[in-house]
PyMOL Python script that loads the backbone (N, CA, C, O; Angstrom):
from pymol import cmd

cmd.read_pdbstr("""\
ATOM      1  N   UNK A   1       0.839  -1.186   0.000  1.00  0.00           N
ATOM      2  CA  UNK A   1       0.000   0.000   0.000  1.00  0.00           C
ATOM      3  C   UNK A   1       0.882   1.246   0.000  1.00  0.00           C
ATOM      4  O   UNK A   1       1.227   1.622   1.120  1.00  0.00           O
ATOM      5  N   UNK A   2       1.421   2.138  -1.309  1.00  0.00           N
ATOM      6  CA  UNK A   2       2.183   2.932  -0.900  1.00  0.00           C
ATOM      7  C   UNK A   2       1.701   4.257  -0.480  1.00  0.00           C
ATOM      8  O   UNK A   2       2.225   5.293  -0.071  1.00  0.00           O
ATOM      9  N   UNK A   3       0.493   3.836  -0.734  1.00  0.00           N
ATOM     10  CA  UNK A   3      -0.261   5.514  -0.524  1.00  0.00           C
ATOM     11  C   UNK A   3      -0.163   5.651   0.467  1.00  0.00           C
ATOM     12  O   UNK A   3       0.029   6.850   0.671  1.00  0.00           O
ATOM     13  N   UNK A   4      -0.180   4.842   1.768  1.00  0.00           N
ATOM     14  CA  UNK A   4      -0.048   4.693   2.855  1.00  0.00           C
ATOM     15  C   UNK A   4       1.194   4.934   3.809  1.00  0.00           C
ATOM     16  O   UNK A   4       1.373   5.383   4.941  1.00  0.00           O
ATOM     17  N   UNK A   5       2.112   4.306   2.579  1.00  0.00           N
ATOM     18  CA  UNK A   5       2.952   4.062   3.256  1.00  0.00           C
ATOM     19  C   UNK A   5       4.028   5.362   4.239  1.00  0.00           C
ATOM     20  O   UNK A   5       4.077   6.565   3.980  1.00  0.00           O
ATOM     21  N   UNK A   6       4.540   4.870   5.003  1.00  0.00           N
ATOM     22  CA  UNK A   6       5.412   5.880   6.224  1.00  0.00           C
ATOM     23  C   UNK A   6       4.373   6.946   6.597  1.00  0.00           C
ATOM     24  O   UNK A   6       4.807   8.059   6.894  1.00  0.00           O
ATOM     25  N   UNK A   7       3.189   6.751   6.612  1.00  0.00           N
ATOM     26  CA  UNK A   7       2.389   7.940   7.092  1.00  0.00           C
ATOM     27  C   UNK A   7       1.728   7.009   8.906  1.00  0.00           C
ATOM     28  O   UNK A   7       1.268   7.575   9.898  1.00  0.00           O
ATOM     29  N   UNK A   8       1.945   5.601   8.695  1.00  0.00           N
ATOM     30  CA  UNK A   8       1.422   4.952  10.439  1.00  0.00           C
ATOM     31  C   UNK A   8       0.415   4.793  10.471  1.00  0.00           C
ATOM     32  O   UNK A   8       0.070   4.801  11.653  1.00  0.00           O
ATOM     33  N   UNK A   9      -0.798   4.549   9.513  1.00  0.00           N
ATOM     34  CA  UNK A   9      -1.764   4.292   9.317  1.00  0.00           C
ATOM     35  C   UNK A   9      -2.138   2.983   9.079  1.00  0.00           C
ATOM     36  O   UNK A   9      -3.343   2.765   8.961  1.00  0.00           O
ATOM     37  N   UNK A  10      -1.249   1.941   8.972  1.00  0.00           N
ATOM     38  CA  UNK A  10      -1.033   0.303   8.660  1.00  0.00           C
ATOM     39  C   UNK A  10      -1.673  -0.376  10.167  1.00  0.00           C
ATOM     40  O   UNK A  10      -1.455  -0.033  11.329  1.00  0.00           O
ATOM     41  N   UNK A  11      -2.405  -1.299   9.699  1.00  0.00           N
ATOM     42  CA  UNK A  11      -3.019  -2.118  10.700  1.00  0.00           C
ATOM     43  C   UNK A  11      -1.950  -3.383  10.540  1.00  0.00           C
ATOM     44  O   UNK A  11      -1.710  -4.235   9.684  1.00  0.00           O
ATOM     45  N   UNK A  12      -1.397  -2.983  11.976  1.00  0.00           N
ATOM     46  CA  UNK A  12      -0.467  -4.249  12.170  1.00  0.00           C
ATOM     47  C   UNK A  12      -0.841  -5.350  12.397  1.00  0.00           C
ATOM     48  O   UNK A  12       0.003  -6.183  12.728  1.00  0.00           O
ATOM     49  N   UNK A  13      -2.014  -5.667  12.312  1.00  0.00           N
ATOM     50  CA  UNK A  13      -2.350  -7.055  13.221  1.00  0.00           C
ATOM     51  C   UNK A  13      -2.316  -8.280  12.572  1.00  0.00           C
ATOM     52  O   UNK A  13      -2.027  -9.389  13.022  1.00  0.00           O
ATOM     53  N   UNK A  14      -2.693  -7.895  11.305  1.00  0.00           N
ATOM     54  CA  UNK A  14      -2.270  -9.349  10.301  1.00  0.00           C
ATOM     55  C   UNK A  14      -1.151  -9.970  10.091  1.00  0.00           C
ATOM     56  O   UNK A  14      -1.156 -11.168   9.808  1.00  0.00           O
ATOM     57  N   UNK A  15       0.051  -9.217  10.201  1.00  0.00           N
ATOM     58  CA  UNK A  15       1.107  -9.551  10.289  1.00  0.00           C
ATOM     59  C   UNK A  15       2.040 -10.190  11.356  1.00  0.00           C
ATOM     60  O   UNK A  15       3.017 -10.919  11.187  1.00  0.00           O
ATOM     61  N   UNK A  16       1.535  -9.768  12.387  1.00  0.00           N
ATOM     62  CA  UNK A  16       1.113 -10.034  14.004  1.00  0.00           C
ATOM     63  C   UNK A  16       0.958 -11.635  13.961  1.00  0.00           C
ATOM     64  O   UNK A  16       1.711 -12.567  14.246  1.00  0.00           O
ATOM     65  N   UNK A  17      -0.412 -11.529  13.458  1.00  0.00           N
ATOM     66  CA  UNK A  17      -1.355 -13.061  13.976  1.00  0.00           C
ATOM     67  C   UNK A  17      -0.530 -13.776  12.635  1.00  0.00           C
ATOM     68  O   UNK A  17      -0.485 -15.006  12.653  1.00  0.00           O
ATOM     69  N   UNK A  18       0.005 -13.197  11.685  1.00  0.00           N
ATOM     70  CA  UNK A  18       0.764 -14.264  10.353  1.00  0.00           C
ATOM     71  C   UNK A  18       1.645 -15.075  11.772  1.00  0.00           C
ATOM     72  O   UNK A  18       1.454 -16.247  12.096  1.00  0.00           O
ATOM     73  N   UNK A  19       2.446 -14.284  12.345  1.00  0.00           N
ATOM     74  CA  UNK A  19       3.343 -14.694  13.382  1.00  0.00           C
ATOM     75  C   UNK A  19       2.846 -15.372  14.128  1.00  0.00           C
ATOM     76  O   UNK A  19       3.149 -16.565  14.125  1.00  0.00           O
ATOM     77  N   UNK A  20       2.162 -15.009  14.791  1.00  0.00           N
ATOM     78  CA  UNK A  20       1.686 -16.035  15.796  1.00  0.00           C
ATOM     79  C   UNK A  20       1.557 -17.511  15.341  1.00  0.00           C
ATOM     80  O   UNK A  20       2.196 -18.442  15.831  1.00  0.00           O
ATOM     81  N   UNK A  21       0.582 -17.611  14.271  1.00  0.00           N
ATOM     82  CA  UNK A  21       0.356 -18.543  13.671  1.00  0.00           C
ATOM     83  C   UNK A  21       1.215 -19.425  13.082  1.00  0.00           C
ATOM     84  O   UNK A  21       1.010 -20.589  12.735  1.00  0.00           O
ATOM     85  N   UNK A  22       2.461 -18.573  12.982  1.00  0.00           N
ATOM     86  CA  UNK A  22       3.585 -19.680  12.702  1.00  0.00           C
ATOM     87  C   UNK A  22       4.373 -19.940  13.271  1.00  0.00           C
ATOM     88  O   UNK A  22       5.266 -20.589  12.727  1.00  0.00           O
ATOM     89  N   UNK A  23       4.509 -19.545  14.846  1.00  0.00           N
ATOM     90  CA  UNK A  23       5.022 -20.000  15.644  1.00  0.00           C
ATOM     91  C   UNK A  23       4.382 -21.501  16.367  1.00  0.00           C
ATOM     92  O   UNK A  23       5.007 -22.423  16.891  1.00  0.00           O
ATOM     93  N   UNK A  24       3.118 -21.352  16.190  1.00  0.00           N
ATOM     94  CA  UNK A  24       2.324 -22.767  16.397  1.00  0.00           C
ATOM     95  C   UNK A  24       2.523 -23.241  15.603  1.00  0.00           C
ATOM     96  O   UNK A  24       3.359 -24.076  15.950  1.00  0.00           O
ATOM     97  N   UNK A  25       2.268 -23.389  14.203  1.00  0.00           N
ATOM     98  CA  UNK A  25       3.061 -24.222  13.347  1.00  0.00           C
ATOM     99  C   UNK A  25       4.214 -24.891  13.372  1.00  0.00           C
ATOM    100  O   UNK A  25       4.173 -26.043  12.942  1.00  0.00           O
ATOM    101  N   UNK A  26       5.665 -24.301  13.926  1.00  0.00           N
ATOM    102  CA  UNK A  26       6.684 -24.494  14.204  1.00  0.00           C
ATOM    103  C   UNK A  26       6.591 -25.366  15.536  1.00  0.00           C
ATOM    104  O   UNK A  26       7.569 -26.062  15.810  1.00  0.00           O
ATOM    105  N   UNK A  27       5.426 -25.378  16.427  1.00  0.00           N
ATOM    106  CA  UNK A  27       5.563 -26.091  17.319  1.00  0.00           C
ATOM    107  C   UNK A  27       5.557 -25.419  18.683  1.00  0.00           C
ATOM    108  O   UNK A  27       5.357 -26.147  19.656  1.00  0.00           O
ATOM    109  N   UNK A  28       5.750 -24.134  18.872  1.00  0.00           N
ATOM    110  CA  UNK A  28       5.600 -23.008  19.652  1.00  0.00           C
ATOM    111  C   UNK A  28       4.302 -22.166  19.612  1.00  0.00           C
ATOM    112  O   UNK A  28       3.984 -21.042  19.224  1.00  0.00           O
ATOM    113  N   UNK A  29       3.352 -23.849  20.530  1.00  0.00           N
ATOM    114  CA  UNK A  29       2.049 -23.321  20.335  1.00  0.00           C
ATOM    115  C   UNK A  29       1.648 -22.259  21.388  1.00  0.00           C
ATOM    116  O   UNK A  29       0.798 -21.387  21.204  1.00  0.00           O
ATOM    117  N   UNK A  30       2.326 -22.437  22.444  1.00  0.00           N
ATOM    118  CA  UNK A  30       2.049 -21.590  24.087  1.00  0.00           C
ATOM    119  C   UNK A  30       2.344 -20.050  23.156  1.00  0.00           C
ATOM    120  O   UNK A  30       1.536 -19.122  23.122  1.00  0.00           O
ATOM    121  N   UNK A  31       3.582 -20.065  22.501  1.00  0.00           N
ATOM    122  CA  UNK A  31       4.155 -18.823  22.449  1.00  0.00           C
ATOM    123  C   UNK A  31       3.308 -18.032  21.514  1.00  0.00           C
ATOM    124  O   UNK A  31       3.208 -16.805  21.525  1.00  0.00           O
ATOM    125  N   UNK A  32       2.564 -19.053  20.511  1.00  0.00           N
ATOM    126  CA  UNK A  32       1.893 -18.394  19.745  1.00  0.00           C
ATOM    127  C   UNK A  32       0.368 -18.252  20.112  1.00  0.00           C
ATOM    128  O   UNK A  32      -0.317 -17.329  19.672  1.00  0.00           O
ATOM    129  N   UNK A  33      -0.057 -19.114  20.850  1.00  0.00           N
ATOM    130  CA  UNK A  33      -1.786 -18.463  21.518  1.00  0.00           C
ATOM    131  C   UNK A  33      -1.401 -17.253  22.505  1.00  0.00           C
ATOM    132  O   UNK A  33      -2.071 -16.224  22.600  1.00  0.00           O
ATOM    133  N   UNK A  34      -0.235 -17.523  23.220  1.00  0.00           N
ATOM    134  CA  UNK A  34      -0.087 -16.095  23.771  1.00  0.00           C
ATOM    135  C   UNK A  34       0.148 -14.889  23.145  1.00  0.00           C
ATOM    136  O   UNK A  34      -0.236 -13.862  23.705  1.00  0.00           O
ATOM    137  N   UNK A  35       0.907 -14.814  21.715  1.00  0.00           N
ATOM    138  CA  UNK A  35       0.489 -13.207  20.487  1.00  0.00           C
ATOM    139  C   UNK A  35      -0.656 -13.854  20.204  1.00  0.00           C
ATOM    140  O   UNK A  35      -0.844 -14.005  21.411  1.00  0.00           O
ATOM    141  N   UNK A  36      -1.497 -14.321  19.775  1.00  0.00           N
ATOM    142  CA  UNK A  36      -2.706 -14.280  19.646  1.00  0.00           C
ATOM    143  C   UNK A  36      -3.665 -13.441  19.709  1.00  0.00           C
ATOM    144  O   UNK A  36      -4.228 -12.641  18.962  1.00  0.00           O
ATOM    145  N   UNK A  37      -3.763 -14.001  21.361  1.00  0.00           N
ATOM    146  CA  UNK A  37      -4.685 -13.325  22.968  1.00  0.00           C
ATOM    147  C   UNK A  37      -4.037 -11.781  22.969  1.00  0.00           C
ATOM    148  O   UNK A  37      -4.789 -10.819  23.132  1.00  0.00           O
ATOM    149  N   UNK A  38      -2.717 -11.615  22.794  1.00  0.00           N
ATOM    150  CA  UNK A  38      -2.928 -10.179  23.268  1.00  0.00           C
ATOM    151  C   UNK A  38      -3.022  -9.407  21.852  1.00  0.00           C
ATOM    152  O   UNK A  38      -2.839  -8.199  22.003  1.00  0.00           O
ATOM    153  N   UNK A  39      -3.247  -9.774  20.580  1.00  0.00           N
ATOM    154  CA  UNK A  39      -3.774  -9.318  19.883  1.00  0.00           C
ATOM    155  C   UNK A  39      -5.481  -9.218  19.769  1.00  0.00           C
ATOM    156  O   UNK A  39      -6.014  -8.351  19.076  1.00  0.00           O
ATOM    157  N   UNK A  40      -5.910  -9.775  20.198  1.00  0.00           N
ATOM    158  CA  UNK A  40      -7.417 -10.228  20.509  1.00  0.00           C
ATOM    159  C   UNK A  40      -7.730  -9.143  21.469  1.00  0.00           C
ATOM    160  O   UNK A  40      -8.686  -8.391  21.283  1.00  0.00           O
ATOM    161  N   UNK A  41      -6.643  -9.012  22.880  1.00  0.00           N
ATOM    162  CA  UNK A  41      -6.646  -8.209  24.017  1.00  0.00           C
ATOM    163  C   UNK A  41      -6.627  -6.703  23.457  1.00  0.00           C
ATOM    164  O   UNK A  41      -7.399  -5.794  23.764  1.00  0.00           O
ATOM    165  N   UNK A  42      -5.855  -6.679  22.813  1.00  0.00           N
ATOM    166  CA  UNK A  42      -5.474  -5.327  22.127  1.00  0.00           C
ATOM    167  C   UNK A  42      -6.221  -4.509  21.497  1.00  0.00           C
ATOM    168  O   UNK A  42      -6.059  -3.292  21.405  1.00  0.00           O
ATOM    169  N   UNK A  43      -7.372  -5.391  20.879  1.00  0.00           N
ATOM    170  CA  UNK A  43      -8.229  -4.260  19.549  1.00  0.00           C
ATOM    171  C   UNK A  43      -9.526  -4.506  20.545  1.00  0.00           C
ATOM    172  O   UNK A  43     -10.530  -3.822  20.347  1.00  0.00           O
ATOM    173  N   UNK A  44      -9.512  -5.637  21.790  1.00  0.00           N
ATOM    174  CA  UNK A  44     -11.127  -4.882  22.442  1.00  0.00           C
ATOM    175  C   UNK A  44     -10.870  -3.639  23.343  1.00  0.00           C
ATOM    176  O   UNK A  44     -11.677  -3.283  24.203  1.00  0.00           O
ATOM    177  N   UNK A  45      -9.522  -2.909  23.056  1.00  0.00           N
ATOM    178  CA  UNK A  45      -9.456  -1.354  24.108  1.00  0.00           C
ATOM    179  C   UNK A  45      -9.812  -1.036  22.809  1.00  0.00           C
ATOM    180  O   UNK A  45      -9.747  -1.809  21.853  1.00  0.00           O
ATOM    181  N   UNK A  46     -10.424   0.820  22.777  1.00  0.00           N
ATOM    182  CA  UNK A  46     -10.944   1.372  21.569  1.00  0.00           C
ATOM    183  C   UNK A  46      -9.750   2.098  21.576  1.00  0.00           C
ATOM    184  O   UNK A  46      -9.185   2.373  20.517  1.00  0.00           O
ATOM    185  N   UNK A  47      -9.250   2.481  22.810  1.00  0.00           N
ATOM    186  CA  UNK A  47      -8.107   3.337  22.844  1.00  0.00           C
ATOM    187  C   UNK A  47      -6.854   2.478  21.520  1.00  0.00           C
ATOM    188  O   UNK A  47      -6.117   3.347  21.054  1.00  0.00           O
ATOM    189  N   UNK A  48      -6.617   1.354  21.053  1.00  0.00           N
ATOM    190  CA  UNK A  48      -5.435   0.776  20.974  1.00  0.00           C
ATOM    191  C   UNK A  48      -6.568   0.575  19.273  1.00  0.00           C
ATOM    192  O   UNK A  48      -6.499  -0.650  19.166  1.00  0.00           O
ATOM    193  N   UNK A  49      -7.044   0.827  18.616  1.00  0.00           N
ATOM    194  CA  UNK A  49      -7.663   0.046  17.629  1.00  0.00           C
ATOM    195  C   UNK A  49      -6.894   0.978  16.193  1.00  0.00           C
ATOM    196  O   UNK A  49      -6.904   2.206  16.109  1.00  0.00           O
ATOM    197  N   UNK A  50      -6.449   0.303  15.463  1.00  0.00           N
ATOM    198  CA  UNK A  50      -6.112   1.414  14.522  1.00  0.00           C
ATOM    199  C   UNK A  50      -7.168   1.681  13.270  1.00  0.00           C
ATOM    200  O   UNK A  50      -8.143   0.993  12.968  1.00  0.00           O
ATOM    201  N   UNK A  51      -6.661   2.933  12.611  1.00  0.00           N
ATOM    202  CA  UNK A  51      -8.245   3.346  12.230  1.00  0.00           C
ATOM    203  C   UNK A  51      -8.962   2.537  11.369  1.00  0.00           C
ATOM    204  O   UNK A  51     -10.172   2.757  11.412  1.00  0.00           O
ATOM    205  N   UNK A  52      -8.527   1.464  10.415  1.00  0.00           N
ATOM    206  CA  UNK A  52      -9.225   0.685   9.348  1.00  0.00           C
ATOM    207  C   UNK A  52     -10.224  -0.279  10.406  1.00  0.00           C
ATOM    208  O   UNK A  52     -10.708  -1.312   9.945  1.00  0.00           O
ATOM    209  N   UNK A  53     -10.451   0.046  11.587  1.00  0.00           N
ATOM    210  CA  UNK A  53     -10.806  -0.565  12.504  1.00  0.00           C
ATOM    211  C   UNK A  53     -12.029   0.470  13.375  1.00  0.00           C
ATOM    212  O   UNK A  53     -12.646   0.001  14.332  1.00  0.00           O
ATOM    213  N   UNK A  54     -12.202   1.556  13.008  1.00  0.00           N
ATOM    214  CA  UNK A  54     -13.035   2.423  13.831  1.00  0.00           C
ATOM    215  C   UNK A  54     -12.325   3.415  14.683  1.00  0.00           C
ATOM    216  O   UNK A  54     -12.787   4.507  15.015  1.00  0.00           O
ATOM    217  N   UNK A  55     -10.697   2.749  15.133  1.00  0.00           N
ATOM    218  CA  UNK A  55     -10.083   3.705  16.095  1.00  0.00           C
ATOM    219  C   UNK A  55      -8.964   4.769  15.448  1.00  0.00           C
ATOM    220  O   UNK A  55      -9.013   5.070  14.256  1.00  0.00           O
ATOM    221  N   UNK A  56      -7.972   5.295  16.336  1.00  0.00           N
ATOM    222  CA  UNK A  56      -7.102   6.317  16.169  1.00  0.00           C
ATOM    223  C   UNK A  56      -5.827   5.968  16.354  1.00  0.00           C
ATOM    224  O   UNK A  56      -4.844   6.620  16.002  1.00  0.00           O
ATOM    225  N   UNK A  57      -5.841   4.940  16.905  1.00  0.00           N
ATOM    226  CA  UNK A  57      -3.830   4.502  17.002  1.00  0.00           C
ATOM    227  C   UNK A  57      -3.449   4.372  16.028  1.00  0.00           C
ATOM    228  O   UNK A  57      -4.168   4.002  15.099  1.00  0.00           O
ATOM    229  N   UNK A  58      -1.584   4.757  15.844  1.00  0.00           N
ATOM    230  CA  UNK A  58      -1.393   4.362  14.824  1.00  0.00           C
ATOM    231  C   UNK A  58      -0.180   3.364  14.588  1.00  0.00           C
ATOM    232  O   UNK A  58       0.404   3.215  15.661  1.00  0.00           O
ATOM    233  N   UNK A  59       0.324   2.734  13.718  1.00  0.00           N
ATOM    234  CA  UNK A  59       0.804   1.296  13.440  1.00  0.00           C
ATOM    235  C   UNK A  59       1.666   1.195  14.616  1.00  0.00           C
ATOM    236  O   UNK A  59       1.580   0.133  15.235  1.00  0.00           O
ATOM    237  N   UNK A  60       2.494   2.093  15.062  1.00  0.00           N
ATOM    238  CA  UNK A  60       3.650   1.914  16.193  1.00  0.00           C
ATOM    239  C   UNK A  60       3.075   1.910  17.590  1.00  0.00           C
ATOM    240  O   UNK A  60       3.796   1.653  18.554  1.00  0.00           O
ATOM    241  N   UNK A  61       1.887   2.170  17.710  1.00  0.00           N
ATOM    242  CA  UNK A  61       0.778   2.261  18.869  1.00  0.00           C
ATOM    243  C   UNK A  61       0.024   0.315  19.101  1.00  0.00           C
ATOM    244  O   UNK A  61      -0.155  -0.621  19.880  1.00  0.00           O
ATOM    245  N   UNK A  62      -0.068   0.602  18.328  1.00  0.00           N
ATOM    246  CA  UNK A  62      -0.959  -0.878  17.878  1.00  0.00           C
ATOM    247  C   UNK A  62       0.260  -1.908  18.722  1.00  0.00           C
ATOM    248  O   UNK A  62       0.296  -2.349  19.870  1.00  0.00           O
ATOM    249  N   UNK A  63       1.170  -2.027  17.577  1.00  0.00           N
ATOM    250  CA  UNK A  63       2.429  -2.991  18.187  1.00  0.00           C
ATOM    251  C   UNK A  63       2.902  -2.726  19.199  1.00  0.00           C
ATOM    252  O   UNK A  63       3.471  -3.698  19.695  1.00  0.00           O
ATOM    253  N   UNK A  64       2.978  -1.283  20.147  1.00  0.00           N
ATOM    254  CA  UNK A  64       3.702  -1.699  21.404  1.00  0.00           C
ATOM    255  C   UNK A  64       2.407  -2.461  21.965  1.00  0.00           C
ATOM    256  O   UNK A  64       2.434  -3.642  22.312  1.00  0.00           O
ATOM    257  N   UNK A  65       1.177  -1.575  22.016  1.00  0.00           N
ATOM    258  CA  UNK A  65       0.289  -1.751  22.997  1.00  0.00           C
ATOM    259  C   UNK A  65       0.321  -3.840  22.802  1.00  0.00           C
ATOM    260  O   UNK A  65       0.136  -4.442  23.860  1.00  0.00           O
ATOM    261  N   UNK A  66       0.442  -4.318  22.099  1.00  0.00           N
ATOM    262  CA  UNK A  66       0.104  -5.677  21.647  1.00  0.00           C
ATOM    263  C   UNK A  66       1.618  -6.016  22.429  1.00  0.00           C
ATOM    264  O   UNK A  66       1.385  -6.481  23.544  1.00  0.00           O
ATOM    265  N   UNK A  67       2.503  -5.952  22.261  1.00  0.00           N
ATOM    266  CA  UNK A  67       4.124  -6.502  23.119  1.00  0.00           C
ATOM    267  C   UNK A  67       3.708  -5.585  24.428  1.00  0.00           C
ATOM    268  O   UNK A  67       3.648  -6.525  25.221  1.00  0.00           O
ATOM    269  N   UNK A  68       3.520  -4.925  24.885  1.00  0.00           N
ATOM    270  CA  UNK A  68       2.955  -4.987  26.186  1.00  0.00           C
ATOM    271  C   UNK A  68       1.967  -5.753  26.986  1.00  0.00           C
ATOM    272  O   UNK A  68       1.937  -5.989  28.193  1.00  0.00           O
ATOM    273  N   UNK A  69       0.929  -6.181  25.734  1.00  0.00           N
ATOM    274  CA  UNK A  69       0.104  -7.046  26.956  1.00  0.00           C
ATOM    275  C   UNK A  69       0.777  -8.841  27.171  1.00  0.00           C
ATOM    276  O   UNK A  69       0.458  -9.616  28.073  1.00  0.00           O
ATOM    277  N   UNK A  70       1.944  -9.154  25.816  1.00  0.00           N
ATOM    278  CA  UNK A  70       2.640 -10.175  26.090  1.00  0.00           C
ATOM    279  C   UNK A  70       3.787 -10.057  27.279  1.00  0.00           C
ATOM    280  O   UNK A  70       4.479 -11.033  27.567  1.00  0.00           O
TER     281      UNK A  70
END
""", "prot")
cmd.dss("prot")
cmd.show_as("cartoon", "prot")
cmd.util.cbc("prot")
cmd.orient("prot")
């Protein structure tokens, strides 16, 4: 998306849960239901939702708030 791009408007979370998901794959299922959950944890605050989502955070907001609740 370059229209987008370097402006922080990117919804990190797909890329996120790509991860997660392949850390269970790999066999690192704990490690990966736990990014999961705090991605799950993350977008039910409205405060933490980025906007393609209804909210105002933006991509570097999203990802700490998500490695903080891990």
């Amino acid at each position: 998306a370059p229209d987008i791009a370097g402006h922080g408007v990117a919804n990190p979370t797909a890329v996120i849960l790509s991860a997660a998901w392949m850390l269970s794959h790999l066999g690192h299922r704990e490690a990966g239901a736990a990014l999961e959950r705090a991605v799950h944890e993350t977008l039910r605050d409205p405060a933490c939702r980025p906007r393609d989502l209804g909210g105002s955070a933006r991509t570097d907001q999203v990802a700490e708030a998500i490695a903080a609740r891990l």
